[in-house]
C-alpha positions as CSV (number, residue, x, y, z in Angstrom):
1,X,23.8,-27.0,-119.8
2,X,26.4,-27.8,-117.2
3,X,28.0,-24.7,-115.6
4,X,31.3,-24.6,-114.0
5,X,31.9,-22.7,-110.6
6,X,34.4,-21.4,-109.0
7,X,33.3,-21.1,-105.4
8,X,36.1,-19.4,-103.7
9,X,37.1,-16.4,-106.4
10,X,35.5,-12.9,-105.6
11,X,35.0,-10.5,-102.5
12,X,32.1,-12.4,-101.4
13,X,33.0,-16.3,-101.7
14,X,32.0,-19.2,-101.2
15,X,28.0,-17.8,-99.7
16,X,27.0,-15.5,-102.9
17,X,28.8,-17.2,-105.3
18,X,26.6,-20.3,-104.2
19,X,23.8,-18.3,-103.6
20,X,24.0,-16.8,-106.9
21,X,24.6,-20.3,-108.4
22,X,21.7,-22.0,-106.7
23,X,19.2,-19.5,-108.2
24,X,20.7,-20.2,-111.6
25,X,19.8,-23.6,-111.1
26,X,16.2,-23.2,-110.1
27,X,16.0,-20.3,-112.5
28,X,17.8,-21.4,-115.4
29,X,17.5,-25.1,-115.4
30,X,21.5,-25.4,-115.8
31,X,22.9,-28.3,-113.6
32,X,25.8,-26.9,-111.2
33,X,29.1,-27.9,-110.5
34,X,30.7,-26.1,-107.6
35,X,35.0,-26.1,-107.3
36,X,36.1,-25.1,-104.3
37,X,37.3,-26.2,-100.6
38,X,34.7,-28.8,-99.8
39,X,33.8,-28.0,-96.0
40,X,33.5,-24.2,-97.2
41,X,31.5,-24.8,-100.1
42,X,28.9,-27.9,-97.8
43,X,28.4,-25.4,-95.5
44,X,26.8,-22.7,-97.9
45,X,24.5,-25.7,-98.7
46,X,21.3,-26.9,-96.8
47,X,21.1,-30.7,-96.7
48,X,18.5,-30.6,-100.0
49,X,20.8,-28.4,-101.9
50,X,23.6,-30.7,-101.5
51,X,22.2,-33.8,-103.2
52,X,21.0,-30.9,-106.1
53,X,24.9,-29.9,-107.2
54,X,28.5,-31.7,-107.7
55,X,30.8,-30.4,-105.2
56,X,34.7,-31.0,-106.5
57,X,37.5,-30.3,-103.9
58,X,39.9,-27.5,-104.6
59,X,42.2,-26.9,-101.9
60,X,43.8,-23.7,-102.7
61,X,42.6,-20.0,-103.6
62,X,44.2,-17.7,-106.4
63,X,44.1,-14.6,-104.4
64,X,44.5,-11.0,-105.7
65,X,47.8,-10.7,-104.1
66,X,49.1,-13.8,-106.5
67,X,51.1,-13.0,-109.7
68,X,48.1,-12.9,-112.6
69,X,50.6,-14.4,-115.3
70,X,52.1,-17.6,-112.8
71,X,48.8,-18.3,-110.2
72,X,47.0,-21.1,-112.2
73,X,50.4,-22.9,-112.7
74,X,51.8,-22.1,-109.2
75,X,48.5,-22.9,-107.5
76,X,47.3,-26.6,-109.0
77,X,44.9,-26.9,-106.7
78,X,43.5,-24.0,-106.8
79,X,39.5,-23.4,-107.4
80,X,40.1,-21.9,-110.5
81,X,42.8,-23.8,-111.7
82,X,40.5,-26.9,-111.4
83,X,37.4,-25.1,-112.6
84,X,39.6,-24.6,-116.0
85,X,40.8,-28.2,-116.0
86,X,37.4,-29.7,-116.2
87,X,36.1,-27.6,-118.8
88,X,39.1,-28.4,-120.9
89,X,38.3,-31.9,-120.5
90,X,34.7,-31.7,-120.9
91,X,33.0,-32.0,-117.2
92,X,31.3,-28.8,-118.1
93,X,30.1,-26.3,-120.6
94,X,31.6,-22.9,-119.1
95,X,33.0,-21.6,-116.6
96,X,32.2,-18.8,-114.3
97,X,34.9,-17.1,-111.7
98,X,34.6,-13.4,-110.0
99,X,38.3,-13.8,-109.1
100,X,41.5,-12.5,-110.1
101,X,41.1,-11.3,-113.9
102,X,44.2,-11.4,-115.2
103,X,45.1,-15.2,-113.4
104,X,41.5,-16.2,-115.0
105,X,42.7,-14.9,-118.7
106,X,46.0,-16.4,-118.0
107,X,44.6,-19.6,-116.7
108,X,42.0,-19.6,-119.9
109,X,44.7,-19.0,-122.1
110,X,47.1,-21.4,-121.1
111,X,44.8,-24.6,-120.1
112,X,41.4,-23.5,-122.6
113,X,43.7,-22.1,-125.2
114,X,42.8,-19.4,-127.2
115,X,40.4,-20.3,-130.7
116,X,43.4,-21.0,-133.0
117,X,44.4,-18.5,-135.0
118,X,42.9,-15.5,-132.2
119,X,46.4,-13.8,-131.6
120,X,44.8,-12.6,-127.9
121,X,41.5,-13.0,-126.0
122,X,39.9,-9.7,-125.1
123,X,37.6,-8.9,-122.5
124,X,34.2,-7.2,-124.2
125,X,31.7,-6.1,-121.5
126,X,28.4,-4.2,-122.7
127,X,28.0,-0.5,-121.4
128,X,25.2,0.9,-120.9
129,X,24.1,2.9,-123.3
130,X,21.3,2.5,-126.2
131,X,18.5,0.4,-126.4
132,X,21.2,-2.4,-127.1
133,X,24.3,-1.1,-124.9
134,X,27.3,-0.8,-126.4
135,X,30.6,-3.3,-126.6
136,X,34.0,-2.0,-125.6
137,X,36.1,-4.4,-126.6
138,X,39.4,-4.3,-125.5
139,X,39.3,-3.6,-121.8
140,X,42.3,-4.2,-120.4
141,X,43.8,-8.2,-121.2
142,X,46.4,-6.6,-123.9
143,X,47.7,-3.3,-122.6
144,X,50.3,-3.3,-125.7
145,X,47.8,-4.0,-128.9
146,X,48.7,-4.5,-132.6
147,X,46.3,-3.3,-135.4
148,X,46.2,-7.4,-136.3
149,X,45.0,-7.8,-132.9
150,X,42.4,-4.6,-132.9
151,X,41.7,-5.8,-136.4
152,X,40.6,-9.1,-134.8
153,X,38.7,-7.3,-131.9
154,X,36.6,-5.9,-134.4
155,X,35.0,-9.4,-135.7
156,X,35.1,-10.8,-132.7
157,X,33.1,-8.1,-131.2
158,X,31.0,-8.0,-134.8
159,X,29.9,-11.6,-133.5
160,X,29.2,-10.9,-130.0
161,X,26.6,-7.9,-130.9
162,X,24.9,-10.3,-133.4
163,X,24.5,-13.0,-131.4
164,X,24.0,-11.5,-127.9
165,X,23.4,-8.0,-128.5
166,X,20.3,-8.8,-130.6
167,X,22.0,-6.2,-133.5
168,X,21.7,-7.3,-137.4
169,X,24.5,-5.4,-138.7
170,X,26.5,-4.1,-135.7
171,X,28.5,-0.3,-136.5
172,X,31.9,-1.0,-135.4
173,X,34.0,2.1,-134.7
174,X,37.6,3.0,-133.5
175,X,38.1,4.9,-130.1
176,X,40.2,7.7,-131.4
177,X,41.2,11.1,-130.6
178,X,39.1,12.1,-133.2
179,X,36.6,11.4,-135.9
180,X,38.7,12.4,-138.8
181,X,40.5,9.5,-140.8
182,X,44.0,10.8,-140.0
183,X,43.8,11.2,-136.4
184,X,45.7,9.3,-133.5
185,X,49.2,7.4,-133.8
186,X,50.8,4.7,-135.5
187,X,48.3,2.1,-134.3
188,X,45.1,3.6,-134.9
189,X,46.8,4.7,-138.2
190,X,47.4,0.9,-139.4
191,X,44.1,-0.5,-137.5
192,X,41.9,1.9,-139.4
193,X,43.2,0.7,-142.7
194,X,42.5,-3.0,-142.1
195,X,39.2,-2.2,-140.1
196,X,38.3,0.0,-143.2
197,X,39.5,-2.6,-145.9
198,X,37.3,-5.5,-144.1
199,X,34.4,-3.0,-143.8
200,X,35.0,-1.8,-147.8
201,X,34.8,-6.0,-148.5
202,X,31.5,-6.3,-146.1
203,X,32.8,-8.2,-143.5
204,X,31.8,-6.1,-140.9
205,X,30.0,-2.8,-140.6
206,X,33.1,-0.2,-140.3
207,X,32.1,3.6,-139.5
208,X,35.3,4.9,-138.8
209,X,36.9,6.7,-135.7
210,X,35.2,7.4,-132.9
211,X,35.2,9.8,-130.0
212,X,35.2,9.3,-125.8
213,X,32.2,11.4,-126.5
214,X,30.6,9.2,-129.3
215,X,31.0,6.0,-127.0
216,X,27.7,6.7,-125.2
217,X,25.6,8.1,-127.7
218,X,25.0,5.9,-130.3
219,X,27.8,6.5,-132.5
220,X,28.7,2.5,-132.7
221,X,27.4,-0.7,-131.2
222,X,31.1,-2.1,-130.7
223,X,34.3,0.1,-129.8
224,X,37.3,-1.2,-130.8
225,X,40.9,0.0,-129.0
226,X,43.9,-1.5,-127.2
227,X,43.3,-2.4,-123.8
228,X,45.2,0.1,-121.9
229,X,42.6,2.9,-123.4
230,X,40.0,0.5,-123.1
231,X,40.6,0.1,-119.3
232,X,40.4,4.0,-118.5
233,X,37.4,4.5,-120.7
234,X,35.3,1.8,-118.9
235,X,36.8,2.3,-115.0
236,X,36.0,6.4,-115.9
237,X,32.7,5.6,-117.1
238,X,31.9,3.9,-114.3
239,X,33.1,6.5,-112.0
240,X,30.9,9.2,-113.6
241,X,27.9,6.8,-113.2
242,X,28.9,6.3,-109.4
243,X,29.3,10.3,-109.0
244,X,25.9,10.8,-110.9
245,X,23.6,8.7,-109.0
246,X,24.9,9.9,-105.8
247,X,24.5,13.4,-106.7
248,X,21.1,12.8,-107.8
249,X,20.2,11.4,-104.4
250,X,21.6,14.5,-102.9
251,X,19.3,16.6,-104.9
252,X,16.2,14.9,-104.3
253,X,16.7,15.2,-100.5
254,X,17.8,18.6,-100.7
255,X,14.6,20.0,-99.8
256,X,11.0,18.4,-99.4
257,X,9.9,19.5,-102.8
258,X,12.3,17.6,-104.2
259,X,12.0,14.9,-102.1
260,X,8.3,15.1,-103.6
261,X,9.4,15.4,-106.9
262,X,11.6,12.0,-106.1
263,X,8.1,10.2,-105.4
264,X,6.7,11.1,-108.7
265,X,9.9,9.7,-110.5
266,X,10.6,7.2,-108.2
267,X,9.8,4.1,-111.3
268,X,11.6,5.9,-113.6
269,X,14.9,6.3,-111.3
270,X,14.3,2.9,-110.3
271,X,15.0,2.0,-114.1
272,X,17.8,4.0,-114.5
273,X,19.5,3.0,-111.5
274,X,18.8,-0.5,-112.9
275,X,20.1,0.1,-116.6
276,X,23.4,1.2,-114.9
277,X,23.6,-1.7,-112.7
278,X,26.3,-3.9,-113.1
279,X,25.1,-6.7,-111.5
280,X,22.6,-6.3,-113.9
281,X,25.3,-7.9,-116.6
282,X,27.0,-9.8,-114.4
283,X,30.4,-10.2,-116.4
284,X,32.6,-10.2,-119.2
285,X,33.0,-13.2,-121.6
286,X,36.8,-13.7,-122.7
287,X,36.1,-13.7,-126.4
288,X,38.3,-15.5,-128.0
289,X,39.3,-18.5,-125.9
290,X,37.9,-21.8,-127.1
291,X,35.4,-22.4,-124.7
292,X,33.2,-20.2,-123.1
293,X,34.9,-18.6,-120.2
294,X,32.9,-15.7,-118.2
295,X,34.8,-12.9,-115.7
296,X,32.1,-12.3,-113.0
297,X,32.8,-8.7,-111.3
298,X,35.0,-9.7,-108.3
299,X,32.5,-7.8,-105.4
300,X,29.7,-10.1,-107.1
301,X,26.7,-10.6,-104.5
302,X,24.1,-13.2,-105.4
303,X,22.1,-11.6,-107.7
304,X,25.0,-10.4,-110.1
305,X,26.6,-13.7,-110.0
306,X,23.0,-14.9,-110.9
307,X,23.5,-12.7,-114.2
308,X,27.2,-13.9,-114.8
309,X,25.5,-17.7,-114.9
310,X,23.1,-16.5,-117.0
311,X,25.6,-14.8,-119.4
312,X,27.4,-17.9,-119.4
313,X,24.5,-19.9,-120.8
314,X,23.1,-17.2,-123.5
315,X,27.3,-17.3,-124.4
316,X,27.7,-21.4,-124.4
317,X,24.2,-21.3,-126.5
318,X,25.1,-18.8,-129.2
319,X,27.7,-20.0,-131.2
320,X,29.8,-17.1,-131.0
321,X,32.9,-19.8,-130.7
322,X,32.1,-21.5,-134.3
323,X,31.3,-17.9,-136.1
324,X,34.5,-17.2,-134.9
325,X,36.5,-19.9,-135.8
326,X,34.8,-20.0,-139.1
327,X,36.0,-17.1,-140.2
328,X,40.0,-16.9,-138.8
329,X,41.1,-16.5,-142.5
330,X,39.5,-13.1,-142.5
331,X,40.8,-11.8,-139.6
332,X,44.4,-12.6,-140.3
333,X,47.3,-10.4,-141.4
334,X,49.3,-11.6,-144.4
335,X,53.1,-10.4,-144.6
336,X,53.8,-10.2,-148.0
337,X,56.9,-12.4,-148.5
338,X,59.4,-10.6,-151.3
């Protein structure tokens, strides 16, 4: 499995991006291609390490201050740009970037291409929540959604729990306003029909509309909405999680009871801490572009780019891609023509 990198994307490039990468290597047995400006890049790497990866010179950097929708085409050059180009042409089985997300999914979109027939590529990351965690899935690439494109979401998502999520028959809700059949506006209106129709057929496992509240209890394995609603959901989630485990800290050295208390627990925080961890995950694939393409979180140190790789590979090995494309009939809308 040959892994695409782009060195210079993320808060911490080119030393935990390479880091992260060279572990993946060791770890994962996955050979490693490195894009990036070459001195930068060599000088993360001891003299060993640099007969153990390809290092491919990329003279620019897409920067979060670059227009998402223009930066791969303006900037040629750039890591990412190239990182894209080489998986298009086959120099690599995935790619991985902690930079810019919406240049990445722009990038993906316009050099990958999209699996043909997908009408837009969503980004799906797994919350934690479950024995499983649960897929949100849109987060934020379509802020304007049609229900074709939730409808869409849904399989794709359906997939993505199968395959990854280790679920059989994955419960796919809508994020809603409510749990009754009528509620929200014209979108979730229309989306619910289809989702409904192509759970009534037994394409996927449709259980209807589902609450902010239902999201982290168990109510469905994959949440379906647009990407603007998806986008609060997950950055408020992960400001409650943030406020949580520092109020928790504060309560455990509130007093030196507690702070005995905190030594009796302190394996089981441990695992909570490290269930809400997101370098724990790593990323977010782009489901729905033609080759696997993987959003590493953009303050990535070594070990979460470690996980990004490592999502990259379970992704690139699953076959998500082919169920997909396999089933594009399915999860299109026909207009009836009079």
């Amino acid at each position: 499995m040959r892994m695409i990198i782009d060195a210079m994307g993320g808060d911490n490039a080119p030393q935990e991006i390479v880091r992260g990468a060279l572990r993946a290597k060791t770890e994962l047995g996955v050979d490693i291609t490195l894009v990036g400006r070459r001195e930068d890049v060599l000088a993360c790497l001891s003299e060993e390490e640099k007969t153990q990866v390809t290092v491919v010179d990329a003279r620019e950097v897409v920067t979060m201050e670059d227009e998402p929708t223009t930066a791969t085409r303006r900037k040629k050059d750039s890591s990412m740009a190239v990182a894209l180009r080489l998986l298009k042409e086959g120099a690599g089985d995935a790619v991985i970037s902690a930079g810019s997300t919406g240049a990445l999914l722009t990038g993906a979109t316009l050099t990958v291409k999209r699996i043909r027939g997908i009408r837009r590529a969503a980004l799906a990351p797994v919350l934690p929540a479950g024995e499983h965690g649960v897929m949100l899935i849109d987060c934020g690439a379509n802020v304007e959604c049609t229900a074709e494109y939730l409808l869409q979401f849904a399989y794709m998502g359906s997939f993505y729990a199968q395959k990854l999520m280790g679920i059989e028959r994955p419960r796919v809700g809508l994020l809603n306003v409510g749990t009754e059949d009528t509620k929200g506006g014209e979108l979730q209106h229309h989306a619910f029909q289809l989702l409904k129709q192509a759970g009534d057929e037994g394409r996927i496992r449709f259980v209807g509309n589902v609450e902010g509240t239902g999201v982290f209890s168990g109510a469905a394995d994959v949440i379906v909405t647009d990407g603007f609603t998806g986008n609060i959901l997950l950055k408020g989630a992960e400001g409650i999680i943030k406020y949580m485990m520092k109020s928790l800290k504060g309560v455990f050295y509130k007093s030196l009871p507690n702070k005995l208390a905190a030594v009796v627990l302190k394996n089981d925080l441990s695992e909570m801490k490290r269930a809400m961890d997101v370098n724990e995950v790593g990323g977010t694939a782009l489901v729905g572009i033609s080759m696997p393409v993987i959003k590493a979180h953009g303050s990535s140190n070594a070990a979460s780019f470690f996980a990004a790789v490592r999502q990259a590979k379970q992704f690139a090995e699953s076959g998500i891609i082919d169920d997909i494309a396999a089933n594009i009939d399915c999860m299109r809308v026909r207009t009836e023509q009079p």
